[in-house]
C-alpha positions as CSV (number, residue, x, y, z in Angstrom):
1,X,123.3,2.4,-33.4
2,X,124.1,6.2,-34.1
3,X,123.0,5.5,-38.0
4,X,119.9,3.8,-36.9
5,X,119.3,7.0,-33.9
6,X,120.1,9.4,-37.4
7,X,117.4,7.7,-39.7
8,X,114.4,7.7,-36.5
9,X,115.2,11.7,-36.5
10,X,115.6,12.1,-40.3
11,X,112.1,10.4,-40.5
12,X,110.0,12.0,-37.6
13,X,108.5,14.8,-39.1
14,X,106.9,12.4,-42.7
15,X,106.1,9.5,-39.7
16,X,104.4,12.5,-36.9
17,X,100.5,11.9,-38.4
18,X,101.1,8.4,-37.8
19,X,102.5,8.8,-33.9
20,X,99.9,11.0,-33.3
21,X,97.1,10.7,-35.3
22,X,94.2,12.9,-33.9
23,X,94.3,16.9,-33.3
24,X,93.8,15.7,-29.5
25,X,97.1,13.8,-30.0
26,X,99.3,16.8,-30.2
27,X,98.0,17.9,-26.6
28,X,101.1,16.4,-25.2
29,X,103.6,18.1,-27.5
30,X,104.4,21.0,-25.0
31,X,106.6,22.3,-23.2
32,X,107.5,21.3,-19.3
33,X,106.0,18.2,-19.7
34,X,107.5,14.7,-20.5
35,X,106.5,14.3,-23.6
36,X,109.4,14.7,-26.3
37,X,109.1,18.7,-28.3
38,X,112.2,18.4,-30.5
39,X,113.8,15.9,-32.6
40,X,116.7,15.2,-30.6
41,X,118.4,12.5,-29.2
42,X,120.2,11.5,-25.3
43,X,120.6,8.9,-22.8
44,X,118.9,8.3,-20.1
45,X,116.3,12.2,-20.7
46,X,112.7,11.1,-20.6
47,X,112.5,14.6,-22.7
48,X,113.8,13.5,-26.0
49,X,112.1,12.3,-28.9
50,X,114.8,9.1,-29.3
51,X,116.2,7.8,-25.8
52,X,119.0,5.5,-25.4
53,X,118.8,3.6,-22.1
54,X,122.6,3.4,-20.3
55,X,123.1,0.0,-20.4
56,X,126.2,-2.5,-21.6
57,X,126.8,-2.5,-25.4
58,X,125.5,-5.7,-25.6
59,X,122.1,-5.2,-24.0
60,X,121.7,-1.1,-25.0
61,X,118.6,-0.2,-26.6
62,X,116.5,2.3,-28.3
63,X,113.2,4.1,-27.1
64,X,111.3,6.0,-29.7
65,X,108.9,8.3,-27.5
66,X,107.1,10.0,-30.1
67,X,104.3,7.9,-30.8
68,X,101.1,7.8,-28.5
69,X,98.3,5.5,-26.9
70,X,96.2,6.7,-30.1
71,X,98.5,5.2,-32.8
72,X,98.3,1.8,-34.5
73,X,100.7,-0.2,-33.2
74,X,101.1,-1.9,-36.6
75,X,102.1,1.4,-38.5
76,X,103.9,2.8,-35.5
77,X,106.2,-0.2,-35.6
78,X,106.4,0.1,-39.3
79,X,107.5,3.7,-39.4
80,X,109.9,2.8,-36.9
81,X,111.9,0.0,-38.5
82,X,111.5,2.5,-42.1
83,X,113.3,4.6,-40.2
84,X,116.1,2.9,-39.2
85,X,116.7,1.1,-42.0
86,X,116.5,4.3,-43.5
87,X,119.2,5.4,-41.4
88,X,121.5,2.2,-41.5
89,X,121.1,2.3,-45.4
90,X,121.9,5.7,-45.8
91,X,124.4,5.9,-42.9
92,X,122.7,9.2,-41.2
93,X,124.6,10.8,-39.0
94,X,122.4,12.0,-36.1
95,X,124.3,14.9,-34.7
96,X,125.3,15.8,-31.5
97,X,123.5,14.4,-28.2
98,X,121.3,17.4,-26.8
99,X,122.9,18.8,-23.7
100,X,119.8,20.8,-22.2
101,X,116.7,19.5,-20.7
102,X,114.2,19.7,-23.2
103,X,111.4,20.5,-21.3
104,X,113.1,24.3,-20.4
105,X,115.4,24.7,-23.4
106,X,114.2,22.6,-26.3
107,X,116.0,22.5,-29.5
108,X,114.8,23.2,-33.0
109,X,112.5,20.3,-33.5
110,X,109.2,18.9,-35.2
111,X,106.8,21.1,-33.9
């Protein structure tokens, strides 16, 4: 899962014109809000751009909050799965979890 976490945040700034795909769709990008200003990477932070819900192994997944209302689902998903086989492929290491709350301190990121 870490590889496939790596590749998603390796991949975000090329795939950001197709998760928001209007001028009006960078509106969220800001901070205090709960939409995700970095490319960074937690569990259970509603402030990060990939989220991994605490769960058991078995049922753990991934939530990739980048992409808006205003995208097309069909790329979105597409962009996605490139990114994590991207990431599995190339075994990307995705760096450390981010400690602060994004929406006060956010890390170096995509925008």
């Amino acid at each position: 899962m870490r590889h496939a976490i790596g590749g998603l945040l390796a991949t975000l700034d090329d795939s950001i014109g197709i998760f928001a795909p209007n001028a009006n769709s960078l509106s969220p990008f800001q901070a205090l809000s709960y939409a995700p200003i970095s490319r960074s990477w937690v569990s259970n932070n509603r402030t990060v751009a990939v989220r991994v819900r605490p769960a058991a192994p078995a049922t753990r997944h991934l939530e990739h909050r980048v992409a808006g209302a205003d995208a097309n689902p069909y790329l979105a998903i597409a962009a996605v799965l490139a990114g994590i086989h991207k990431g599995v492929v190339e075994e990307l290491d995705p760096g450390p979890r981010s400690r602060a709350t994004e929406t006060h301190n956010p890390a170096p990121g995509f925008r």
